[in-house]
C-alpha positions, 0 to 999 in steps of 0.5 A: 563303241564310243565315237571317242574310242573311234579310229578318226576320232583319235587320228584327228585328236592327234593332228589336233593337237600338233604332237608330232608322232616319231615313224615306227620304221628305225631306218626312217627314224635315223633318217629324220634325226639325221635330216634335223640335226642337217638342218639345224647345223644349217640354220647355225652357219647361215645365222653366223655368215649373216651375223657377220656380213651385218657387221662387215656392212656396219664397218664398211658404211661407217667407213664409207661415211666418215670419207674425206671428213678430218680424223677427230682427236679426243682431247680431254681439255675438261679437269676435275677440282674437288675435295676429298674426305675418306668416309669410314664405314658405316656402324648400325647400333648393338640390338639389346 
């Protein structure tokens, strides 16, 4: 018998790799899907709450900063003078 048909050698080929294998057992299987599916709902809600504690942090630093500072009024003093022309499309000349 071939040490590549050996029992060790395929065990330690499959942890080589890093495939994961599915347990045979239906019960365990249903446990372990229910298991990731708990956990990726998980990772879901604790990246929105920490998503959203950032951005509360952002406002509450921002506002925090400007404190006792004057409200600054965006006044638009700058016009534009110019003179226009309308341009006409552009025509490419008949191929013969």
């Amino acid at each position: 018998m071939s040490f590549f048909q050996h029992a060790l050698f395929l065990r330690l080929r499959t942890l080589a790799t890093g495939a994961p294998r599915r347990p045979r057992h239906p019960l365990l299987r249903l446990a372990l899907g229910l298991l990731g599916i708990a956990l990726l709902l998980a990772l879901v809600v604790l990246g929105v709450f920490v998503g959203a504690a950032m951005l509360a942090g952002g406002m509450l630093w921002r506002l925090w900063t400007q404190r006792g500072q004057r409200a600054r009024v965006r006044r638009r003093d700058r016009t534009f003078d110019g003179d226009y022309r309308v341009v006409g499309k552009a025509q490419l000349p008949l191929a013969r």
